[in-house]
C-alpha positions in Angstrom: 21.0 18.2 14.0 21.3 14.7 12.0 17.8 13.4 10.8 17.0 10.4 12.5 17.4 7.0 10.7 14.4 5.2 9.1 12.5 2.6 10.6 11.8 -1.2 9.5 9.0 -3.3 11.5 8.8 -6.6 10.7 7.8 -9.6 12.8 8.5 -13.2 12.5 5.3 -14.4 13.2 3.9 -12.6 10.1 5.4 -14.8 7.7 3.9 -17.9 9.5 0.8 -16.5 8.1 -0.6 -19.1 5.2 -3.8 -18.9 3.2 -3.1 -22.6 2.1 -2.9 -24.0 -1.5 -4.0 -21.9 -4.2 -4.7 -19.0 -1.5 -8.5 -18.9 -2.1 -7.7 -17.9 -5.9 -7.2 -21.4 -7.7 -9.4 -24.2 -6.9 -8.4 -27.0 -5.4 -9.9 -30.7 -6.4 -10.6 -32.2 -9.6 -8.1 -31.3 -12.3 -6.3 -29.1 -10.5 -2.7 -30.5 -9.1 -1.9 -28.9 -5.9 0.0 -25.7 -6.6 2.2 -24.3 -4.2 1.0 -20.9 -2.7 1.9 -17.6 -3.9 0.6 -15.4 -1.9 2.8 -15.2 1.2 5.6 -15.9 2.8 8.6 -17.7 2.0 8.8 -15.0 -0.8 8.5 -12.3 1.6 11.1 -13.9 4.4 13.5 -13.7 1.0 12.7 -10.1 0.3 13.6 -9.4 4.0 16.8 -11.9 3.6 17.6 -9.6 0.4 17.8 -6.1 1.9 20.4 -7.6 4.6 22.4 -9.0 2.2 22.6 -6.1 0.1 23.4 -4.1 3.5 20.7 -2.2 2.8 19.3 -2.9 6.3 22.4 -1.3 7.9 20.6 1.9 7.0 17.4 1.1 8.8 16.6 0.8 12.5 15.0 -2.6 13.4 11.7 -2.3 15.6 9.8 -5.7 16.5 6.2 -4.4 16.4 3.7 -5.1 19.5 0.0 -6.6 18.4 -2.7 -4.3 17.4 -5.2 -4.0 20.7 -8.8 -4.3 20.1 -9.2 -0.5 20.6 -6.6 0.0 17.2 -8.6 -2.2 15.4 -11.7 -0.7 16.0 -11.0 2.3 14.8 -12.1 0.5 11.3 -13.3 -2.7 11.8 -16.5 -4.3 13.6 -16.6 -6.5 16.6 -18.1 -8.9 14.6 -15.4 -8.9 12.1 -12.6 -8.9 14.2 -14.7 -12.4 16.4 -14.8 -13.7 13.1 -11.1 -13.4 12.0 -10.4 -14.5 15.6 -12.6 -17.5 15.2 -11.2 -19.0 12.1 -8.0 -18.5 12.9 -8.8 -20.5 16.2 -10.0 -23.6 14.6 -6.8 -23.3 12.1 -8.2 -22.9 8.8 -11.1 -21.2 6.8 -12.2 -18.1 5.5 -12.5 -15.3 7.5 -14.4 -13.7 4.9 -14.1 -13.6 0.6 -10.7 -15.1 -0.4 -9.5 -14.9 3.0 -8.5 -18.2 4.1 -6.5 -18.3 7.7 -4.2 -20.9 9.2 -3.6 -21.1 13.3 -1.2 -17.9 13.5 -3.5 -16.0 11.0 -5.0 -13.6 13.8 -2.1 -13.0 15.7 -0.2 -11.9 12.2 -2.8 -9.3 11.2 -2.8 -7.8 14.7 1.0 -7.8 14.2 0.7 -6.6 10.7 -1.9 -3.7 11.9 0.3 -3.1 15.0 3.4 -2.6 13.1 1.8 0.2 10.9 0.1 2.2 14.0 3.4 1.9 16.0 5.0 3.2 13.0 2.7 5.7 12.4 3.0 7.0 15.8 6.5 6.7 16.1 7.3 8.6 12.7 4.5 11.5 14.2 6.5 11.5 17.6 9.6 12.4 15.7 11.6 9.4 16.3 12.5 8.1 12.9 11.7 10.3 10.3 10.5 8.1 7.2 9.4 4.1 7.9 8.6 0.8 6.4 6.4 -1.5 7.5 7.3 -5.4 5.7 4.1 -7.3 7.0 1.7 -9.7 6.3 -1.3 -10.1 5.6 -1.8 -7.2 3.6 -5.0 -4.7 4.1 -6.1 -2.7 1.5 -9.1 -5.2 0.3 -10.8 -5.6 4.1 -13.4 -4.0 4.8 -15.1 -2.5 8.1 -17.7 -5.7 8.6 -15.6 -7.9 6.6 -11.9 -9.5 5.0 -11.3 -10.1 2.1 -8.6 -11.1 -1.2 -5.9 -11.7 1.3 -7.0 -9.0 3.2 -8.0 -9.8 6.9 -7.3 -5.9 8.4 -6.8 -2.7 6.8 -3.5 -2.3 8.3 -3.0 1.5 6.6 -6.6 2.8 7.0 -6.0 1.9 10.9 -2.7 3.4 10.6 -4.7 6.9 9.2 -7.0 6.6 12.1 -4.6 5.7 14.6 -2.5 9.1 13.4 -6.0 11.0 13.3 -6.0 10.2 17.4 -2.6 11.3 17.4 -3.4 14.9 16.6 -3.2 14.8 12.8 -5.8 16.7 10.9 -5.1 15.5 7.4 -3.7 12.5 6.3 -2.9 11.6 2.4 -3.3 7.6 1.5 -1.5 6.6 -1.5 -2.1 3.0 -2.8 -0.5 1.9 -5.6 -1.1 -2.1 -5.5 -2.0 -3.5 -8.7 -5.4 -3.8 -7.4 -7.7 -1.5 -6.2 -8.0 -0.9 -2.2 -11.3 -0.8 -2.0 -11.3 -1.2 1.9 -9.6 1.7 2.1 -11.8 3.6 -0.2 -14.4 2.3 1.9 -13.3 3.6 5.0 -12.7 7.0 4.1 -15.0 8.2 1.3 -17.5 10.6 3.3 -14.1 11.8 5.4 -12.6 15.5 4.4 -9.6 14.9 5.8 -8.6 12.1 4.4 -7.2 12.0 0.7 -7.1 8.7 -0.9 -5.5 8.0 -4.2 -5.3 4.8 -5.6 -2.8 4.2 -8.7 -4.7 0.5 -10.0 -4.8 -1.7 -12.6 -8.3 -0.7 -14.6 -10.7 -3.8 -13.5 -8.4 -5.9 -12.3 -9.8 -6.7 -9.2 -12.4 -6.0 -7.4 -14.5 -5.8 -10.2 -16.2 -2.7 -10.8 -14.1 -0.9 -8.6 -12.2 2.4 -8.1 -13.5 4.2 -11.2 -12.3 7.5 -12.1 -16.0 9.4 -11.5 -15.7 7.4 -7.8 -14.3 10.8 -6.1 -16.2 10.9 -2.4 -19.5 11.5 -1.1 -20.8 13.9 1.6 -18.4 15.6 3.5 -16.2 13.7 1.7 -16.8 14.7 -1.9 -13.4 15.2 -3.8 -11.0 13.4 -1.1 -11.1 10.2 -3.1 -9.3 10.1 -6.4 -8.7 6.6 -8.8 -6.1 6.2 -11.3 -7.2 3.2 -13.2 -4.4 2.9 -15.8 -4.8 0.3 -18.8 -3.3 -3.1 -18.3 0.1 -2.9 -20.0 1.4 0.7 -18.2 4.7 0.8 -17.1 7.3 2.9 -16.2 6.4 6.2 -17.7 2.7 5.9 -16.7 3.4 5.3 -14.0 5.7 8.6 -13.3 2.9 10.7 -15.0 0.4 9.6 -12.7 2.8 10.9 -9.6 3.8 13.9 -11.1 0.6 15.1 -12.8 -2.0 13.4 -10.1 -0.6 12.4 -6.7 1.9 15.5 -6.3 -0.8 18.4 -7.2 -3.6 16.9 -5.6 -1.2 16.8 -2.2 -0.4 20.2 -2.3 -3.8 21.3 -2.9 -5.4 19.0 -0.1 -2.0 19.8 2.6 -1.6 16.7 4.5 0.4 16.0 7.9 1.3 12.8 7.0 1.7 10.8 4.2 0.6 7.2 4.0 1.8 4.7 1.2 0.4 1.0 0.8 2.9 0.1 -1.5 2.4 -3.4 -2.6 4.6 -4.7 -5.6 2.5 -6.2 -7.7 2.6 -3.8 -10.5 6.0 -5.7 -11.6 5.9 -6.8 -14.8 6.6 -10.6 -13.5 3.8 -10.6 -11.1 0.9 -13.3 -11.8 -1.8 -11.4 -10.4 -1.3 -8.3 -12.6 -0.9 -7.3 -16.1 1.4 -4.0 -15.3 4.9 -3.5 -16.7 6.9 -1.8 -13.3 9.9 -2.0 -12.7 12.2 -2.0 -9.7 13.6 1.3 -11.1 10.2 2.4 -11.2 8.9 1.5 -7.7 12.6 3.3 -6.5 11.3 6.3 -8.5 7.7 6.7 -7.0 9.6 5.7 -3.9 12.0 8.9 -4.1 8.8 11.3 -5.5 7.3 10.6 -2.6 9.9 10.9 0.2 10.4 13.8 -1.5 6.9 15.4 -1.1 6.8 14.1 2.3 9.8 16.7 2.7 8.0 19.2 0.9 4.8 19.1 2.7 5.1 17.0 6.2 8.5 17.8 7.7 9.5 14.4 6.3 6.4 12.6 7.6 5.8 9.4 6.1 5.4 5.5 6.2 5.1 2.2 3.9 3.3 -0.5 4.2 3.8 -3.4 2.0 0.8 -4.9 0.5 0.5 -7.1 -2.7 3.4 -9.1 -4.5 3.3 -12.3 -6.2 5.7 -13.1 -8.3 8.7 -15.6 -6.4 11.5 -14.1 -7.8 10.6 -10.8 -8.5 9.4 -9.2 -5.1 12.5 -9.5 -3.5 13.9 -7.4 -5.7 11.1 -4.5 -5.9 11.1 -4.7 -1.5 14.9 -3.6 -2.0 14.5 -1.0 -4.6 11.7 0.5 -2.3 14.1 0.1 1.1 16.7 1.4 -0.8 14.7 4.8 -1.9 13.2 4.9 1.7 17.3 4.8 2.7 18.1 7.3 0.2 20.5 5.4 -1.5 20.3 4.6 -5.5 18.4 2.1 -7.3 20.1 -1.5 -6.6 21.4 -3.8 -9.2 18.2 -5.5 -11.2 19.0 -8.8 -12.6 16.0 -9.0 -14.4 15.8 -5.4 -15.4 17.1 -6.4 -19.2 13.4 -8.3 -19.7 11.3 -5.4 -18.6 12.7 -1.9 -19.4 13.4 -2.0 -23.4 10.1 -2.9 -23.7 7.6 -0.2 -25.9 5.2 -0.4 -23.1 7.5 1.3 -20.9 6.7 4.6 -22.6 3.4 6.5 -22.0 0.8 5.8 -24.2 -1.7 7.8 -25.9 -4.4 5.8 -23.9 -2.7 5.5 -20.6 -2.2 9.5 -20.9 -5.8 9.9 -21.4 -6.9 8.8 -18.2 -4.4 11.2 -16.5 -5.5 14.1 -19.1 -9.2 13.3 -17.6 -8.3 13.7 -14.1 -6.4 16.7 -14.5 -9.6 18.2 -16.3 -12.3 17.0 -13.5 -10.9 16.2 -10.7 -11.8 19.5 -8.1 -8.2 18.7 -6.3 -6.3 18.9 -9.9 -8.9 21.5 -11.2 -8.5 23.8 -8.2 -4.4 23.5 -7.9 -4.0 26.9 -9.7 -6.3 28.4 -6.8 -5.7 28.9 -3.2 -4.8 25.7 -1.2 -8.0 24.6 0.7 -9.3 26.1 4.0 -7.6 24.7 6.2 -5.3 22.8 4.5 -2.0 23.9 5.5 -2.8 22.7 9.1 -2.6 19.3 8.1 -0.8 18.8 11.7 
């Protein structure tokens, strides 16, 4: 029986989206020259434009996603919040919470945005494509329950976790590794058992204060949250390590039925809004580890959701090294490759390894891997 192609959702309207000059970020007035934004979308319409032309598409089936309904979004966010987005979005401009400025098709992106990851989701559970990525905007990872924020007006993946904990799924594994930390994700999901959250950030970067190592759960959820805040300056082999020594072993000791990745981009080493040193050869890397353990421990179960990525000419590039693992196919041609991976910072550091080493000694996921899996765990279904 052939395994059924992967999935691509993207929508139009999504990269009509625009947070307006300077995206909340850089002020705009006196001294500051209008800058163009660089948040959104003409750079992610040319990441889309790139994995046609490279014919990497050809692999993928093309789904248009339907809007998120009220009842999806509710799963994590308020009534309030989701009036509020609504309302700003109405008027055509404003901020629909901290740093999230909207423009007239704002709302009607983030439903599609949050819509295309729960159709996804469910279609990936029901069998029908096996392994799926989600190219949408506005990202989710910073937007919280009661409000958005940094880009962020809905948590498009922690919806996408609820939406497949509706579905039937038991256990679902978030991995985020955005440059920043999610911490609407972490948010969502810290008293929950059954959901494991790892987030592979830039150490405070953004927000401040946020997703520190001893931050592991509370309550039920105590030990379902894990944070890999790696020093500014990590790149490819740090970024490996943390997969192979943090992601992979926590996994198998928590046994998820799907696998969940918000896999923004902005962990290139040309990205503005980061200090990281990835490459495309390393996002194609995680990419493979990951489809991988999805094989390994989910029948193939999992999706993508694209998050963060700044840099203009860059994220095109790191979208098509991702499609491309997600495809099975070898890392594509990097033009830009030659400035990045000869660099010393490529290799893992004695203080990058440090923060792994510390996580493999405390963490009661990595602690535990030598024991039996968890009660229960193997059910992840």
């Amino acid at each position: 029986m052939s395994t059924p192609d992967p999935a691509w959702y993207s929508h139009e309207l999504c990269f009509w989206h625009d947070p307006g000059p300077g995206s909340g970020y850089v002020p705009v007035g006196p001294g500051i020259e209008p800058l163009r934004q660089f948040a959104v979308d003409p750079d992610l319409r040319r990441a889309e434009g790139l994995v046609r032309a490279s014919g990497v598409m050809d692999r993928f089936t093309a789904v248009t996603p339907t809007p998120a309904s009220d009842e999806d979004l509710r799963l994590v966010h308020t009534p309030e919040h989701i009036e509020r987005v609504e309302a700003a979005s109405a008027i055509g401009a404003g901020d629909a919470g901290v740093y999230a400025q909207v423009n007239y098709h704002s709302a009607q992106a983030a439903r599609l945005a949050a819509g295309a990851c729960v159709q996804a989701t469910t279609d990936v559970l029901d069998g029908r494509f096996h392994r799926a990525y989600c190219l949408v905007r506005p990202p989710g990872h910073h937007a919280e329950p009661d409000r958005a924020m940094a880009l962020c007006l809905y948590n498009n993946v922690a919806i996408a976790a609820r939406a497949a904990q509706r579905h039937g799924v038991r256990r679902v594994l978030i991995l985020d590794w955005d440059v920043h930390h999610g911490n609407g994700i972490q948010r969502v999901f810290y008293e929950d058992p059954d959901v494991l959250y790892i987030s592979i950030h830039q150490d405070g970067l953004f927000p401040a204060a946020s997703g520190l190592v001893m931050e592991t759960g509370a309550g039920a959820g105590a030990g379902s949250t894990l944070n890999v805040p790696l020093p500014a300056g990590s790149g490819h082999e740090a970024y490996l390590a943390a997969v192979s020594r943090v992601v992979e072993p926590a996994a198998r000791a928590f046994g998820p039925g799907l696998i969940l990745v918000a896999a923004g981009v902005d962990a290139g080493g040309h990205d503005p809004m980061g200090r990281m040193m990835c490459t495309s050869r390393t996002l194609h890397a995680m990419t493979s580890m990951m489809c991988r353990l999805a094989g390994e421990l989910t029948g193939g179960r999992i999706v993508f959701a694209h998050e963060g990525g700044y840099s203009a000419w860059y994220q095109p590039t790191l979208v098509l090294s991702t499609a491309s693992a997600i495809a099975g196919l070898p890392a594509p041609y990097d033009p830009f490759l030659h400035s990045l991976e000869h660099l010393p910072g490529q290799r893992l550091q004695r203080h990058q390894n440090r923060v792994i080493e510390h996580l493999e000694a405390h963490h009661p996921l990595l602690t535990e891997q030598s024991a039996p899996v968890r009660p229960g765990a193997r059910s992840g279904r």
